[in-house]
Structure formats: structure tokens, C-alpha cells
N, C-alpha and C positions, 0 to 999 in steps of 0.2 A: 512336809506340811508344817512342821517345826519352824523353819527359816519364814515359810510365811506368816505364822503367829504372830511371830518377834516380828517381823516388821511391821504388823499392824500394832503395835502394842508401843505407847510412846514412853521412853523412860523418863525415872525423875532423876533429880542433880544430885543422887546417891546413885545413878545408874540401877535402879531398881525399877520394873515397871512398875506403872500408875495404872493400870489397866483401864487406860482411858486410849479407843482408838482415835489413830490421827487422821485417816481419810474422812473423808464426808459419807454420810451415809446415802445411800444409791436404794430409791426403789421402796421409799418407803414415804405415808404419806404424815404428815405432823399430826398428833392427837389432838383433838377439840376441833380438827378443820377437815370438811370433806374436799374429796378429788373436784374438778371444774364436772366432769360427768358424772359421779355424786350427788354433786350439789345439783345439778338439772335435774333428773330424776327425779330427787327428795321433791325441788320447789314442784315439781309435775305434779306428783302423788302427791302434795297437801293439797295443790287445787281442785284437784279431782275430789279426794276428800274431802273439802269443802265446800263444794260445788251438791253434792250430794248428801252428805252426812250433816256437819256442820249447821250451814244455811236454813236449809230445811227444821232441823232442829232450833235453830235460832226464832225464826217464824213463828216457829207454834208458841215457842215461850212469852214471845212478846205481844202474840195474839191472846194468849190464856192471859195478860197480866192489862189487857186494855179497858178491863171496868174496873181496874183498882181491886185491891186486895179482898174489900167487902163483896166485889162479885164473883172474886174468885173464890171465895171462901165457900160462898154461897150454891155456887155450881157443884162444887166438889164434896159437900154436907149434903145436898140432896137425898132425900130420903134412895128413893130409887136408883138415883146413880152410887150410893154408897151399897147397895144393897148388890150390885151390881159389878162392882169394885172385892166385894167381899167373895163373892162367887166365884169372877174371875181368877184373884189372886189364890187363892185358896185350893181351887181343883187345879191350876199350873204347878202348884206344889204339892200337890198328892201325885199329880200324874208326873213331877221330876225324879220323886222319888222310885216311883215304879219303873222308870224310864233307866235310873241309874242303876237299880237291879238288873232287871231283865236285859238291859242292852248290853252290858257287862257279859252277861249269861250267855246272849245270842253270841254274840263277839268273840267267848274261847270256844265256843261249837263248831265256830265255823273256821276258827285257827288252827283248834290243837284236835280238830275229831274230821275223822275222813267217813261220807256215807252218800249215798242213794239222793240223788237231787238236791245236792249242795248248792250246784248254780245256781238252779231254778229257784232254790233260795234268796242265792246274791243278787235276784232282778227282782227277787219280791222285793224285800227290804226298801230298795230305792223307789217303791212306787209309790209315797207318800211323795217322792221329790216332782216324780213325776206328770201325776195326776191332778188334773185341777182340783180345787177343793170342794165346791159346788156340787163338782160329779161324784167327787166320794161323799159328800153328803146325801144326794139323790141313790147313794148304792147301799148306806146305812142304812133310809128310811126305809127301803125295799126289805133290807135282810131283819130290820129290828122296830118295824114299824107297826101300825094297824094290821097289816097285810104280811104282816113275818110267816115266810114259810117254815120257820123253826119253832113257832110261839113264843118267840120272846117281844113284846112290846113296852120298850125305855123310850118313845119318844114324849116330848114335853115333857120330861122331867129332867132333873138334873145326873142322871145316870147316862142320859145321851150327851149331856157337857162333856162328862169324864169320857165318855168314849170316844167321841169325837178327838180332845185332847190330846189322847195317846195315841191317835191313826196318825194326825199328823208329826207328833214329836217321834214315831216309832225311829227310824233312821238315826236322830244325831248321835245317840252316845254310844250306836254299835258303829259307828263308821267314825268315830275318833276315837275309839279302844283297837279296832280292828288293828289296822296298824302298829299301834306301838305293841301291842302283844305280839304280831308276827315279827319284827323285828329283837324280842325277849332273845336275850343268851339261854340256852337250855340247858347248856353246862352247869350254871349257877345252881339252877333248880335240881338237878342231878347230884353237884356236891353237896346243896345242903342235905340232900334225903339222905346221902352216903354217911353223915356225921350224925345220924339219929333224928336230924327234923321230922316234926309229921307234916303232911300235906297241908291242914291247913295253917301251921306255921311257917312252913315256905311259902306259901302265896302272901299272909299276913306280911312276913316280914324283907317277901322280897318282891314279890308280882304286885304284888297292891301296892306301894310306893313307887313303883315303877309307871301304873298305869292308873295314879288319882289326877295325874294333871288333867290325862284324856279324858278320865269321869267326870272333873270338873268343868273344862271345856263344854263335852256335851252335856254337862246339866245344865249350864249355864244359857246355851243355844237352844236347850228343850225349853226349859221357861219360860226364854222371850218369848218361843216362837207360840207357845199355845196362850201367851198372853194375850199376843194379838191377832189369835184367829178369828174368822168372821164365816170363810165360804161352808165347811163343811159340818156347822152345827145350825144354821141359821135354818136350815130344813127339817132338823130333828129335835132340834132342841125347842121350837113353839116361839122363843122369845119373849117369854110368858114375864111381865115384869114384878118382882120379889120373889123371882122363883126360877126361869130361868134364862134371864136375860143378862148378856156379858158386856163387858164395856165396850168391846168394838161397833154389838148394837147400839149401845148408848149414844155412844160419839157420831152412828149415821144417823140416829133418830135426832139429836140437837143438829146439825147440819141439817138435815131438812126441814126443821121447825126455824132456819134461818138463825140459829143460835150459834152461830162460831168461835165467839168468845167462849159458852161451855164447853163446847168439843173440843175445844184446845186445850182446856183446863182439865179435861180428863185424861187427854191425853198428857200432859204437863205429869199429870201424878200416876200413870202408868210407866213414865220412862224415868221418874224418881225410883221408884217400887224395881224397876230394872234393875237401873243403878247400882240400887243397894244389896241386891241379890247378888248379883257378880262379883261385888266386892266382897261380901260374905263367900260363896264359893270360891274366890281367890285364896282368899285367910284361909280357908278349914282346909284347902286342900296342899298350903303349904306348910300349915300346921300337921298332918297328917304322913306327909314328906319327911319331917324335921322327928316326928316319932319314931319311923320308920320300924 
């Protein structure tokens, strides 16, 4: 193995190697440049993604910006639609917050504890994915409606926004914690208890940096997605406007009042309002990392 070293190893005119080899390098592709099957791919998947993502986003922007700034301005001041925006934004953030507890919670239940209809758990969970929204709306207003067989009745109010909220976001952050927690070394958590940690400095200082990206991830994904829910509150929540009507209503009600340029201008500052959420959860959860 020696002899082949040395001959890949070119000397200098002191007969010392330069530890520079002299073949050509085999199998390797140059950095900054993809393979020819690389590069097809990548151009596939940008089009697709911009066939879909992109485009569509482009569209709205330039629709929201077709009466000029004063109508944009105007659409989006809107007493009602700001009232509406505020509602919106507001219970997506109480209910991410809850989502990133609890789903956290659900997630080492079903990791690190072995019990009595754990499955039957793992097919609940995904029926938020499952189920149209409509029809868990028409199942809420049955269970917590005028007609609740438990006496509870939250509909038209904004207690059925929150709940509705969190049926649909229940899923994301236990099914991207799920995961990387089952993949956790246990050993780790084992020697820190062995050197005097307590439990919750082991999980502080090693589980929980371990598994903020995933919390970040699905917080980020819970936000969107109860941003822009419409199907399974629009039956319990009344749509009562300063009270509890959300932008998704808003944005159908300007579209059938033939208002497209507003719907798009709500839309416009719901995916601003995204935006900057993600990018905030990006930060704090690699800040969070960086603490460890």
C-alpha cells in the first residue's frame, strides 16, 4: 500500500513529495457544476415548482397591486378585513403555540412509552389529514353545537375558530418530532443521567436541540395551515363579521362581490404575515440550537 502511495504522490526537485497527486482525478464531479443528470432534474423540479408555487404566487401579487398602491392600501385597512386579519393571525398563534406543546407531548408517547391502543392512536392522529374539512366541520357543530350532546355550545363564537384551528394543525409537529425522536441515541441520554444530570437537564440540554428543528418545522407548517383554513370552521364559527369571520372568508366574500383585486390584496398580506413567521421560526430555532 506504501509503494502505491508513493506513486501517486509527485516529488519536488528536492525529491521530497509535494503532496500534490499526479493522476487525474476519476469519479468525481467539479464543484459549482452539476452532473448532465443533475442538472435535468434540478431544471425539471424548478419547473414544476414554478409551475405551481411560483406563478401562481406571482399572479396574485400582481393582481393585488392592479389599482395601485392607494387601492391596495385601502383593501387591506378595511375595517372588517383588518378585523378579520387580526383574528386570523392571532388564534394561528395561540393555536402554534399549543400545537408545539402538545405535539411534542403526543410524539415521546408514542416513541418512548409502549400501551393499549397505540395504533389506533397512530390512525387518529393522521385524520386531520385525512378527512375533508367541511365534514369535520359538520362533526364539530354536531358535538359542540346548539344540539351538543355534552352541553357544550362554542359555535359563533371565536372559541369555535380556536378549535377548529387546532383539529386541523393537530398532526404537523407530532409527525415531524415523531421521527427524529425515534431515531435519538439513547445511550446519550443514559450517560448523561450516569454523570448526575436530571431529567429535565437531559432533555434541556440534549433532546430538545436535537428535536427544535422538527418543532420548528411543524410550527411553521401548523401556522400556515390554520392561516388558511376555510372548510371546517365556516359551519361553526357563524362567520359573524368583527367577530368571527377569518380571512379566508373574507378573500371568498370580496371574490363574489367581483372584488379580485381585494382578495388578492388579502391574500398578498397573508403570505407576507407567512413569510415572516417562518423566517422568525427559522431564527429562534437555530438560535435555540446554537444555546444548546
Amino acid at each position: 500500500m506504501t509503494s502505491v502511495l508513493a506513486e501517486q504522490i509527485e516529488p519536488s526537485a528536492t525529491g521530497r513529495p509535494t503532496g500534490r497527486p499526479t493522476g487525474r482525478p476519476t469519479g468525481r464531479v467539479r464543484s459549482g457544476r452539476l452532473a448532465r443528470a443533475s442538472g435535468l432534474a434540478f431544471g425539471v423540479s424548478m419547473l414544476w415548482f414554478s409551475l405551481l408555487v411560483l406563478l401562481p404566487l406571482a399572479a396574485v401579487l400582481v393582481k393585488s397591486g392592479e389599482r395601485g398602491w392607494s387601492g391596495f392600501w385601502t383593501a387591506i385597512t378595511n375595517e372588517q378585513t383588518a378585523a378579520a386579519v387580526r383574528l386570523t393571525v392571532g388564534h394561528a398563534f395561540l393555536v402554534t403555540l399549543v400545537n408545539m406543546l402538545m405535539g411534542t407531548v403526543i410524539a415521546w408517547v408514542l416513541v418512548r412509552d409502549q400501551f393499549f391502543g397505540k395504533r389506533a392512536l397512530e390512525v387518529l392522529i393522521d385524520i386531520p389529514f385525512a378527512l375533508p374539512t367541511i365534514v369535520a366541520g359538520l362533526v364539530m357543530l354536531s358535538l359542540y353545537g346548539p344540539t351538543s350532546p355534552l352541553g357544550v355550545d362554542i359555535a359563533n363564537s371565536r372559541r369555535a375558530v380556536f378549535l377548529a384551528f387546532l383539529f386541523v394543525t393537530l398532526p404537523f409537529v407530532v409527525r415531524t418530532v415523531q421521527p427524529v425522536l425515534a431515531e435519538l441515541d439513547r445511550d446519550v441520554e443514559e450517560a448523561a443521567a450516569s454523570l448526575g444530570a436530571s431529567s429535565f437537564t437531559t432533555f434541556r440540554r440534549i433532546v430538545l436541540p436535537a428535536l427544535t428543528p422538527a418543532i420548528a418545522a411543524g410550527a411553521a407548517l401548523s401556522f400556515a395551515r390554520a392561516v388558511s383554513e376555510y372548510g371546517s370552521l365556516v359551519l361553526l364559527s357563524g362567520n359573524l363579521p368583527f367577530r368571527t369571520e377569518v380571512t379566508s372568508v373574507r378573500i371568498l366574500s370580496s371574490i363574489e362581490n367581483d372584488n379580485l383585486p381585494g382578495a388578492a390584496a388579502v391574500a398578498a398580506v397573508l403570505l407576507a404575515i407567512s413569510l415572516v413567521v417562518i423566517v422568525i421560526v427559522d431564527v429562534l430555532q437555530r438560535w435555540v440550537v446554537r444555546r444548546g
